[in-house]
N, C-alpha and C positions, 0 to 999 in steps of 0.2 A: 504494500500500500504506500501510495505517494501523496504526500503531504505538501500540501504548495500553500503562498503566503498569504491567501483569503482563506483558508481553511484555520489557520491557526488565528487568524485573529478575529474570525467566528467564535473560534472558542474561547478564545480570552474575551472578546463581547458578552457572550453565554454566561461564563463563570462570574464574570466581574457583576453584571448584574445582577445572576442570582443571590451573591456572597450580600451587596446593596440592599437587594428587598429583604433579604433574613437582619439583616442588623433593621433596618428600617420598619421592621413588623418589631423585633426584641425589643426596642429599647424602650418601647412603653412600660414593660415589667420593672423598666428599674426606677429608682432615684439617685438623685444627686450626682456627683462628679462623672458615674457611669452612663447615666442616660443620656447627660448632654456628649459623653465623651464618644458614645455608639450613634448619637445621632450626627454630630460631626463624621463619623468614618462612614457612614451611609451616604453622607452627602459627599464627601469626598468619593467612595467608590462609585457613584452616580454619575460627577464630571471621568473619572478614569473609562467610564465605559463609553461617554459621548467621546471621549480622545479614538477609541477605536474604532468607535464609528469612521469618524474621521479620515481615520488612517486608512480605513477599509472602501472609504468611497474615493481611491486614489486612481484615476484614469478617469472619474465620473465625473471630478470636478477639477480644477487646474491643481497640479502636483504643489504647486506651495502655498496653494489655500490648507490642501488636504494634511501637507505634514505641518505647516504652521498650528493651523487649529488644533491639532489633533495632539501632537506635541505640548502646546498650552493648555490644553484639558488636563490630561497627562502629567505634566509639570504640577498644575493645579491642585490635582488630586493627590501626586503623592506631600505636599506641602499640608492640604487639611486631612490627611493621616500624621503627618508629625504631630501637626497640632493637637491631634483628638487625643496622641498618646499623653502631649503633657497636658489637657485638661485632664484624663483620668491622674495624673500626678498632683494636680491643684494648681500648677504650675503654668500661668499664661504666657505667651513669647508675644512680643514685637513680631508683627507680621512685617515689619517696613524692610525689616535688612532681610527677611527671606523671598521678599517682592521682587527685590532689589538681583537676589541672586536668578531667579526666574528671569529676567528681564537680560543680564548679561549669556545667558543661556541662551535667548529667544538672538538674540545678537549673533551667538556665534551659530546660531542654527541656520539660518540667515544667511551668515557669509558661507557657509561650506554647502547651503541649496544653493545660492545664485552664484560662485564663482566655481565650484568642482561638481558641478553636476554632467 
């Protein structure tokens, strides 16, 4: 069996959403630091699965819309997973210097789509 690269990121589509709705159904049972911290990782796995989308509609839509956005959901999503891990710690961070690192990322993604493609 041969695995090609809209197959695999069907199934990380699949999975990432499924893993979303179970936090997004759970975290009503809990309180406090837990619930907000599972309802952040739902929301965060929620943009990770629109990144796949994304990624997945690449020849449907122009190639550096698809990995821009797709990429920036992606980016997005694993950032409100750190997060979510330090509200379950109590522990809030400054979003602005990890904005910041998103944004130098989105930079170099940028030069190495439009100058080595």
């Amino acid at each position: 069996m041969e695995l090609d690269v809209r197959t695999l990121l069907i199934t990380n589509f699949s999975y990432t959403l499924l893993i979303a709705f179970s936090f997004a159904i759970s975290y009503r049972g809990f309180t406090g630091p837990v619930r907000s911290s599972l309802k952040n990782l739902s929301n965060a796995l929620f943009l990770m699965s629109l990144g796949w989308v994304f990624l997945a509609l690449r020849g449907l839509i122009p190639d550096i819309h698809s990995v821009l956005w797709g990429n920036l959901a992606l980016f997005f999503g694993l950032i409100e997973i750190y997060h979510s891990i330090r509200i379950f710690d109590e522990k809030h961070i400054q979003r602005k210097k990890i904005y910041a690192f998103v944004v130098i990322c989105m930079i170099c993604n940028l030069f190495f789509l439009l100058l080595y493609n």
